[in-house]
N, C-alpha and C positions, 0 to 999 in steps of 0.2 A: 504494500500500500504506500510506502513511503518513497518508492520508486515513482508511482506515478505524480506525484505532489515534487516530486523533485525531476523530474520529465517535464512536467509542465512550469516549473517556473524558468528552467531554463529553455524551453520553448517560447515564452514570454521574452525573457533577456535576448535571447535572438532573434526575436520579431524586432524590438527597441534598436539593437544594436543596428541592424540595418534601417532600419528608419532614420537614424540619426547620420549612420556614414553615407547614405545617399542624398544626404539635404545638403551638401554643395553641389551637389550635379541635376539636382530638380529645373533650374534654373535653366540648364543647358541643351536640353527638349527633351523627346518623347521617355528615353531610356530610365536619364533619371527620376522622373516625373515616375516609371512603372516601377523602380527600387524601392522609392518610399512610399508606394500606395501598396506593395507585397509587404513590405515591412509590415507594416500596419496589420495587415489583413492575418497575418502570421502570428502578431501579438494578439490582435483582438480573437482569433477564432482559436487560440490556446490555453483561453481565459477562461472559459466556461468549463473544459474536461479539468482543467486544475482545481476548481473552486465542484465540482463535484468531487473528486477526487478527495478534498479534503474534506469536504462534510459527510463520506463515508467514514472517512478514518476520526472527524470526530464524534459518531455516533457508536464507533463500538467499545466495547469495555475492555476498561486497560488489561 
């Protein structure tokens, strides 16, 4: 269980990390513009199985 909670937040840091090293090249057309909007899409759609993930693990007994 603590695999997946720790699968998804670094699924998370990796959605951000690119997001953030493609925002000098947004500027520069189409490519960068598609770096940080997969960024994104990568952190946002990693967020949901994490935050499941952890309200199974916080619902079972220690």
């Amino acid at each position: 269980m603590r695999a997946n909670i720790i699968g998804g937040v670094l699924l998370v840091l990796l959605g951000l990390m690119l997001t953030f090293l493609s925002l000098p090249y947004a500027a520069q057309g189409f490519m960068g513009f598609a770096g940080v909007a997969s960024g994104v899409v990568v952190a946002l759609s990693s967020i949901k199985p994490f935050l499941a993930a952890r309200a199974i693990h916080a619902h079972r007994a220690p």
